[in-house]
C-alpha positions as CSV (number, residue, x, y, z in Angstrom):
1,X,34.1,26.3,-9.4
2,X,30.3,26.2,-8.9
3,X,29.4,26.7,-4.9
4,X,27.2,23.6,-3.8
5,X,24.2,25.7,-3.2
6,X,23.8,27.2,-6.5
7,X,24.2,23.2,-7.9
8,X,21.1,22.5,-6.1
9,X,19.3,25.3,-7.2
10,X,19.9,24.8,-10.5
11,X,19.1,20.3,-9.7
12,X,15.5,21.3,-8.2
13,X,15.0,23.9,-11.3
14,X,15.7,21.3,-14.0
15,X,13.9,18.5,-12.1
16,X,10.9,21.0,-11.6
17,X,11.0,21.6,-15.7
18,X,10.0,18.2,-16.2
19,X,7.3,17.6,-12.8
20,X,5.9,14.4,-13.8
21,X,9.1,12.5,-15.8
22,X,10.8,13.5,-12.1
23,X,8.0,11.9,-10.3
24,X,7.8,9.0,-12.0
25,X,11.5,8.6,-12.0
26,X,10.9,8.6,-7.9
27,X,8.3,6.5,-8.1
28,X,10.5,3.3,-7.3
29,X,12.4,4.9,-4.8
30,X,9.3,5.6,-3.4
31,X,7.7,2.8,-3.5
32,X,10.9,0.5,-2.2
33,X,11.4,3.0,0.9
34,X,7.9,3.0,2.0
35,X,7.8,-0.8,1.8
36,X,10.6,-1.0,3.8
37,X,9.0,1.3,6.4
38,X,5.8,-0.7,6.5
39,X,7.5,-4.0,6.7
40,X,10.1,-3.0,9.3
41,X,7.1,-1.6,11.7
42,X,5.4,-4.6,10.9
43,X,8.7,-6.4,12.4
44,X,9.0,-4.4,15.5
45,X,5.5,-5.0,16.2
46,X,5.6,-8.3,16.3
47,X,9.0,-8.4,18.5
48,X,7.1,-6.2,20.8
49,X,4.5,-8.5,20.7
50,X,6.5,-11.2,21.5
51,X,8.1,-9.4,24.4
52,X,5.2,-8.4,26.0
53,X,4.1,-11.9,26.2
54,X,7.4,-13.1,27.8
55,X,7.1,-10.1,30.9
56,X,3.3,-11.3,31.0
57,X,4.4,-14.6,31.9
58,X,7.5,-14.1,33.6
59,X,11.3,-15.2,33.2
60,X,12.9,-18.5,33.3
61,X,10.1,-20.7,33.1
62,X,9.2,-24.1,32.8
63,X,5.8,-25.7,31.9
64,X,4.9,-29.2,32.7
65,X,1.7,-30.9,31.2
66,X,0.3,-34.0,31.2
67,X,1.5,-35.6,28.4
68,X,0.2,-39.1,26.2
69,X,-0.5,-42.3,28.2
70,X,-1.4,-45.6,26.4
71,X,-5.4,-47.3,27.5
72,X,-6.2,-50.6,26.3
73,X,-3.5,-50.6,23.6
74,X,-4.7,-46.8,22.3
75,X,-2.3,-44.1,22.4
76,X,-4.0,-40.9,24.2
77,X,-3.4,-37.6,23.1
78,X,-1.4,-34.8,25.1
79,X,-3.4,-33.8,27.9
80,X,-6.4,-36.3,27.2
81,X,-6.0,-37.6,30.9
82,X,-4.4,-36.1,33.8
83,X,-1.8,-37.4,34.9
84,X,0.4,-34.7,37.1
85,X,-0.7,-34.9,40.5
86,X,-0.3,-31.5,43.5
87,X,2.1,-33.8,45.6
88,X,3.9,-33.8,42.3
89,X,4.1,-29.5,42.6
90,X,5.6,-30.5,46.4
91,X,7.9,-32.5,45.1
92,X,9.0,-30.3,42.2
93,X,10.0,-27.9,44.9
94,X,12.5,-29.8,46.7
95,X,13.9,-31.8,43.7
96,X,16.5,-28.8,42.7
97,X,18.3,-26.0,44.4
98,X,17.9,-24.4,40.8
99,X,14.3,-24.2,41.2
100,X,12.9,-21.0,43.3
101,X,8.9,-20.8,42.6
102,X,6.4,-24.0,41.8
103,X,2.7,-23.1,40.6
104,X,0.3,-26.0,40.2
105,X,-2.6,-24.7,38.7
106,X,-6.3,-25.8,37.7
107,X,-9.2,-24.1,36.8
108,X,-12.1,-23.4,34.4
109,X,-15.3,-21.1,34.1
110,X,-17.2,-19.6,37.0
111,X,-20.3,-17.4,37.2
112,X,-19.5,-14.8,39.9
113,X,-22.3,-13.6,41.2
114,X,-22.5,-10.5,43.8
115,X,-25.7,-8.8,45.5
116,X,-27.7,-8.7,41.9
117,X,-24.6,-8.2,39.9
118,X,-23.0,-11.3,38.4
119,X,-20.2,-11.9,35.3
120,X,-18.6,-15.0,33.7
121,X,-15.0,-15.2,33.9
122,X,-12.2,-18.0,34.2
123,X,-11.4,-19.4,37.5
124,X,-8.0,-20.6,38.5
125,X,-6.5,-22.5,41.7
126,X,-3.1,-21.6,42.4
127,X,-0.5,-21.1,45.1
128,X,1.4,-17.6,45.8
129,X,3.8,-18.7,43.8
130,X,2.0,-18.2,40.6
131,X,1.8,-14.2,41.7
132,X,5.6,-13.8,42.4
133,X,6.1,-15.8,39.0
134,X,3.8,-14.0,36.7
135,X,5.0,-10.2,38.6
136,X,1.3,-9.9,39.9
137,X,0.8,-6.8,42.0
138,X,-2.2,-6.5,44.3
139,X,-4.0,-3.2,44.3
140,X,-6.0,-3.2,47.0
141,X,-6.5,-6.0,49.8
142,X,-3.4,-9.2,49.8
143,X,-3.5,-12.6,48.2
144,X,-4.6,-15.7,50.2
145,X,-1.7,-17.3,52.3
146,X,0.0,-20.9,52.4
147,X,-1.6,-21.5,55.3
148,X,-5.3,-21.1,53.2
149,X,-3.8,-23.3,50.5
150,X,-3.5,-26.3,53.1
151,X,-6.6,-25.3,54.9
152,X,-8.8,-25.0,51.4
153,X,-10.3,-21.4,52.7
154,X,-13.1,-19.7,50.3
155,X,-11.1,-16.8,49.3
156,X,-10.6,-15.3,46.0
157,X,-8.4,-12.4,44.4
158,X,-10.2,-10.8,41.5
159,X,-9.2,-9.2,38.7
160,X,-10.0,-5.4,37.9
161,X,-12.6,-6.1,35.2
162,X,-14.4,-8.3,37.1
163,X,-14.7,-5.7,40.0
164,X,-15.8,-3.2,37.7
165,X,-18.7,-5.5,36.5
166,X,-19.5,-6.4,40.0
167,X,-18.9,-3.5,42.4
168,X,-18.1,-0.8,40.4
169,X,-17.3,1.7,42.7
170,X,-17.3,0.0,45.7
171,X,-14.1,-1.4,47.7
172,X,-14.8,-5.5,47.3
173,X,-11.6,-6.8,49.5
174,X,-13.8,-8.2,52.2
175,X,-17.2,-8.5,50.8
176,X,-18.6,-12.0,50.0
177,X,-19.1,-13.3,46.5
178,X,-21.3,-16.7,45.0
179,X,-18.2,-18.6,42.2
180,X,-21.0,-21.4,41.7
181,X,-23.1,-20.7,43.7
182,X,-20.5,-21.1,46.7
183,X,-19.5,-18.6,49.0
184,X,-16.0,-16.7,48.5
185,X,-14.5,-13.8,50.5
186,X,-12.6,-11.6,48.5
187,X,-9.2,-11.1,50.4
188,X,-7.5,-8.7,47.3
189,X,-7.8,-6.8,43.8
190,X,-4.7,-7.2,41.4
191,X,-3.6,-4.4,39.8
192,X,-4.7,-3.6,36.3
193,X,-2.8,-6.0,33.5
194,X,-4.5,-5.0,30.1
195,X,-4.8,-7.8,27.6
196,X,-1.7,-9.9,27.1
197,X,0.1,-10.3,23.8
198,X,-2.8,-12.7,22.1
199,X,-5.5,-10.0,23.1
200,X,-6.8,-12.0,25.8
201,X,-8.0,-9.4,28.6
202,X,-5.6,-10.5,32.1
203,X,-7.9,-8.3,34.2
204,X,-10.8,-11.0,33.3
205,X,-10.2,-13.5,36.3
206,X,-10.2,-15.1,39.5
207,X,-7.6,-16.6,41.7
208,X,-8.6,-18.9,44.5
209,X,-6.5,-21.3,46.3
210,X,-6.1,-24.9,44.2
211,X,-7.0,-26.8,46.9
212,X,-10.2,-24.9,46.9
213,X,-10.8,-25.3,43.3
214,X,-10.0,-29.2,43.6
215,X,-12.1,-29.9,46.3
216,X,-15.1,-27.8,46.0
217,X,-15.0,-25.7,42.8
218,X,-14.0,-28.3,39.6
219,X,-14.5,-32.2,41.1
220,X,-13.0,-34.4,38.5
221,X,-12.9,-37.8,38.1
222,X,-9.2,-38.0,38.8
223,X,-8.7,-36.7,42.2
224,X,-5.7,-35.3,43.5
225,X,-4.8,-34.3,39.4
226,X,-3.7,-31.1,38.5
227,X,-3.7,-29.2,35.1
228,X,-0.4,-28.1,34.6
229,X,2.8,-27.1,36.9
230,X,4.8,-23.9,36.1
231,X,8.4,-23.9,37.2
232,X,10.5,-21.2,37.8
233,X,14.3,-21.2,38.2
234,X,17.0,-19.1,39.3
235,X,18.3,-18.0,35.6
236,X,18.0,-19.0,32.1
237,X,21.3,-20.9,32.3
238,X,19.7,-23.3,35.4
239,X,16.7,-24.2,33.1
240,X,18.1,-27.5,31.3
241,X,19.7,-28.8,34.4
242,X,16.4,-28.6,36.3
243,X,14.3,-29.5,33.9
244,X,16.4,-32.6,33.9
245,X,16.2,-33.0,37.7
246,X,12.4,-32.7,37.4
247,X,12.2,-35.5,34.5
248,X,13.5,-38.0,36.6
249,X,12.0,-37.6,39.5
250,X,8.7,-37.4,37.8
251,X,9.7,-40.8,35.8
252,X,10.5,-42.4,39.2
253,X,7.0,-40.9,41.3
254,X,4.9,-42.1,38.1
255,X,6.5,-45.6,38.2
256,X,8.2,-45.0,34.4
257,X,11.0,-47.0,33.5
258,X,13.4,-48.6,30.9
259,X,12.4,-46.8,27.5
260,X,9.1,-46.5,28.5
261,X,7.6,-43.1,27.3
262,X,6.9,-39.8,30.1
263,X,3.2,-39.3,30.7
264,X,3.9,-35.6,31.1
265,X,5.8,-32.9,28.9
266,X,7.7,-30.3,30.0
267,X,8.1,-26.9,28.1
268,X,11.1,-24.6,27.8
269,X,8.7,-21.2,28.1
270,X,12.0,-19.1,27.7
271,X,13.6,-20.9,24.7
272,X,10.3,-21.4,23.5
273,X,10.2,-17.7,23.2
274,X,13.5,-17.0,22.2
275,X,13.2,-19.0,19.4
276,X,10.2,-16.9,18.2
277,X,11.6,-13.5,18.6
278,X,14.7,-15.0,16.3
279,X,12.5,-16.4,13.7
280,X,10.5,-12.8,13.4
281,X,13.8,-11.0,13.6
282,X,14.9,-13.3,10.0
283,X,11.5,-12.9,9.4
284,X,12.2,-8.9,9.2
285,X,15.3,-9.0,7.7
286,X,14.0,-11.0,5.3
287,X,10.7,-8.8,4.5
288,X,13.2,-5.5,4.5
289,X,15.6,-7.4,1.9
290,X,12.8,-8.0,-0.5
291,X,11.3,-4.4,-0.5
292,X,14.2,-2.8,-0.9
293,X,14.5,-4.3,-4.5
294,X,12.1,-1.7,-5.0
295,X,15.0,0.8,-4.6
296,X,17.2,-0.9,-6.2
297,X,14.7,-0.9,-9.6
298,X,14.2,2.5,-8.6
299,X,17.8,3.2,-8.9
300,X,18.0,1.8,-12.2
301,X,15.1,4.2,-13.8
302,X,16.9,7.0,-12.0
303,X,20.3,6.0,-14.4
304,X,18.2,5.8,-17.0
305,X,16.4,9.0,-16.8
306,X,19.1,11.2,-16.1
307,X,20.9,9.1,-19.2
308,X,18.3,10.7,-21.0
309,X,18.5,14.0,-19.6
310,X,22.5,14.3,-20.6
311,X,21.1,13.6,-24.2
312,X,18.3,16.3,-24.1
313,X,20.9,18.9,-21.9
314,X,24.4,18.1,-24.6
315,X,24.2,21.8,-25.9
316,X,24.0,22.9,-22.4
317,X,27.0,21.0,-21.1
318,X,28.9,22.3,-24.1
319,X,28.1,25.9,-23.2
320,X,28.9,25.6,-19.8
321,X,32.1,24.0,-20.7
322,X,32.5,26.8,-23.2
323,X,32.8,29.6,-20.2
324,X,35.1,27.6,-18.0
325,X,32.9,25.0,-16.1
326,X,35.4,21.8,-15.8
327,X,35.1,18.1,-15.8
328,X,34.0,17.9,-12.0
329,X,31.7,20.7,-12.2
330,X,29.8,19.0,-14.7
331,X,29.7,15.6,-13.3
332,X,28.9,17.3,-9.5
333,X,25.9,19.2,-11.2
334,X,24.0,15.7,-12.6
335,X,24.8,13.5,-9.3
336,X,23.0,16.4,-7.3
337,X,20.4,15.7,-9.6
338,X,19.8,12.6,-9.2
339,X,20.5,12.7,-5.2
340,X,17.8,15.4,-5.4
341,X,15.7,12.9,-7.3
342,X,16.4,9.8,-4.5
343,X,16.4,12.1,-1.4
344,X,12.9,13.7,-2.7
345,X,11.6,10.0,-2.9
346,X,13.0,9.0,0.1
347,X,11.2,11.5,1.8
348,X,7.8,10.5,-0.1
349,X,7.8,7.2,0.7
350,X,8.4,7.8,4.5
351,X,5.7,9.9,4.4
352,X,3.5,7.1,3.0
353,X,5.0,4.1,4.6
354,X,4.2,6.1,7.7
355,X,0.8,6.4,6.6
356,X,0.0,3.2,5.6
357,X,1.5,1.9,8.5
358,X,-1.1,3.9,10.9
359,X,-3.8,2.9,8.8
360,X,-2.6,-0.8,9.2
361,X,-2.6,-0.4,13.1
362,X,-6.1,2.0,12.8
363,X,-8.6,-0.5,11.0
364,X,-6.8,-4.0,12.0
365,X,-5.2,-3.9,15.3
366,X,-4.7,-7.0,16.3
367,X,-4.6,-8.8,13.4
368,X,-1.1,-7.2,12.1
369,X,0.8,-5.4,16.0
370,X,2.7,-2.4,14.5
371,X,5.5,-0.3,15.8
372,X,7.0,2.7,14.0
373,X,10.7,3.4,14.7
374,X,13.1,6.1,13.8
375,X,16.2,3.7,13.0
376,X,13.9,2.4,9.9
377,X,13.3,5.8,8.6
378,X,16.8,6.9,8.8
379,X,18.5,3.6,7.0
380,X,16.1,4.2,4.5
381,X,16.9,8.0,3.7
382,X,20.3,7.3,3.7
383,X,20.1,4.1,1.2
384,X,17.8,5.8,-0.8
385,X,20.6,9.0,-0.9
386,X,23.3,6.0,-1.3
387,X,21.1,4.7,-4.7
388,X,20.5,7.8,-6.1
389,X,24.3,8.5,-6.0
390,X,25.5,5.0,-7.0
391,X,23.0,5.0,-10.1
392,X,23.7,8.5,-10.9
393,X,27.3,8.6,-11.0
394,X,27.4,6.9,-14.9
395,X,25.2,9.3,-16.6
396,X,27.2,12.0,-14.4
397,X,30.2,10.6,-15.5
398,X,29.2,10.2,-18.9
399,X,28.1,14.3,-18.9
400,X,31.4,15.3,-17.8
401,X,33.6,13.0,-20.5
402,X,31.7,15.0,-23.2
403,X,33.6,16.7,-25.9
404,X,33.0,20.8,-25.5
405,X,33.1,21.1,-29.4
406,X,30.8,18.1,-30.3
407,X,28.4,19.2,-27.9
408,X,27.8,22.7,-29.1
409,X,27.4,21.4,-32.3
410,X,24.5,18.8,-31.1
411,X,21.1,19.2,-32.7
């Protein structure tokens, strides 16, 4: 019987006799696994993606809004007038034993301005809360107090980029800054963020208090109002109950009863998220299932090929049969061959899907997020190994059924 190492020298020698037929006989294999590479990191890039925007904002979150309200017999959009209140945010916090951080928030642009340095960057007015919920760090200094939320104190935690276009080198926490022309101590600098999973740049901001913001930063016409609430709870599995607990005691503070519809909406931020990452994962599966008909075509000009190649090699089979090779030997020697043939591919289109895939993420980075992974690479050398075997075993099998006599006698 043959030893498997001389079968594969003697595969690679009659695949090297015919360089281009073997090539193109890859060329779906190829194609198929480097699809499936590119699509897959495609995949994980976006479930990255996705995950990096949940950590950004945190775990077990809800987000109320202000939601439509009805003027002079016109329905108003979401958000068109405020309607959640910062007594509302008090409230929130004592409604549910579920519910362990409340954030109101408001906010809008400011023009910092320090010395004769100055940079336009978003404002917001918060509580603590919002740093313990969104896993804020502070780098330097400490964040403002509950005691300078009820007082309204001008003092503000900055972000790292607007530091570095302010002070560059020098140590801001207690230095005074103009948001509006109004004066500001800075009390910290949060750590550095990067940009979040839409691209938007965290480091770009400014925290003050929300009582500050209300009262002497943004003046509105509805005073009092906030912009939005952020709830956290305890875990994922408290989230309908107190979202439940804060719908009705929002319907009873804002006076809403019978059928009437909420003026606010309230937003599942975890689910919400959830839902996405399982959408892109069927999403992936989805994108894999149709590139790999790539190897499955490929498969099918491998059978035929090597088909062809019994034909062009029946003399040969009948003179190996001749000096004692058997049944198995023959059929061993053409599935090697066309393994060879799928494996070779496999490894191609790696190499490609690889490539493509780094040029994807070189020249459009944020339109397309990609993430190369070894799992990909290794399903796909193995079902491209799988294909080559499955397609090849008929002509194999077909080699090996040959009559010894009939074959030396083929022209």
């Amino acid at each position: 019987m043959i030893d498997i190492l001389t079968i594969f020298k003697i595969a690679i020698k009659a695949i090297w006799v015919n360089k281009m037929r073997s090539v193109l006989t890859s060329l779906g294999i190829i194609i198929g696994v480097a699809a499936v590479i590119v699509m897959l990191a495609v995949g994980e890039g976006a479930k990255k993606r996705i995950s990096d925007q949940m950590a950004s904002m945190g775990s077990n979150l809800l987000m109320i809004r202000s939601g439509s309200i009805t003027s002079g017999g016109a329905r108003m959009g979401g958000g068109a007038q405020p309607t959640l209140t910062l007594n509302d945010s008090y409230a929130i916090e004592k409604t549910s034993p579920y519910i362990t951080q409340v954030a109101p928030s408001v906010g809008g642009a400011g023009q910092i301005v320090y010395g004769n340095q100055n940079w336009s960057t978003q404002v917001t007015g918060t509580t603590p809360a919002l740093f313990y919920i969104r896993s804020w760090e502070v780098d330097n200094g400490s964040i403002f107090t509950p005691d300078e939320v009820r007082q309204g104190a001008n003092v503000a935690v900055l972000g790292q980029t607007v530091v570095e276009n302010l002070f560059g080198v020098v140590d801001p926490v207690g230095k005074t800054v103009r948001i509006n022309n109004i004066p500001f101590r800075v009390g910290g600098v949060l750590k550095a963020m990067g940009q979040n999973a839409m691209g938007t740049d965290q480091d770009d901001t400014v925290i003050i208090p929300v009582t500050t913001a209300m009262k002497r930063l943004f003046g509105s016409q509805f005073p009092g109002t906030v912009r939005n609430i952020l709830v956290q709870t305890t875990s994922t599995d408290s989230l309908q109950t107190a979202q439940e607990d804060i719908t009705l005691l929002l319907r009873q503070r804002h006076n809403i009863t019978g059928s009437k519809q909420d003026d606010f909406i309230i937003r599942n931020l975890t689910q919400m998220m959830e839902s996405a990452m399982e959408a892109n994962r069927t999403f992936s599966l989805l994108l894999a299932a149709i590139a790999s008909i790539s190897l499955l075509v490929g498969g099918i000009g491998i059978m035929n090929i090597m088909l062809v190649s019994v034909t062009e090699r029946t003399r040969e089979i009948g003179i190996r049969m001749a000096v004692g090779a058997k049944a198995w030997d023959i059929r061993l020697q053409f599935l090697v061959e066309a393994l060879v043939l799928s494996l070779s591919g496999g490894l191609i289109g790696i190499a490609l899907g690889i490539g493509f895939a780094l040029g994807m993420q070189h020249f459009a980075p944020d339109f397309l997020p990609i993430t190369i992974t070894l799992s990909p690479m290794i399903i796909a050398f193995i079902f491209s190994g799988l294909v080559g075997i499955f397609f090849g075993f008929y002509p194999a099998y077909k080699a090996s059924m040959l009559n010894p006599i009939d074959a030396l006698r083929f022209e």
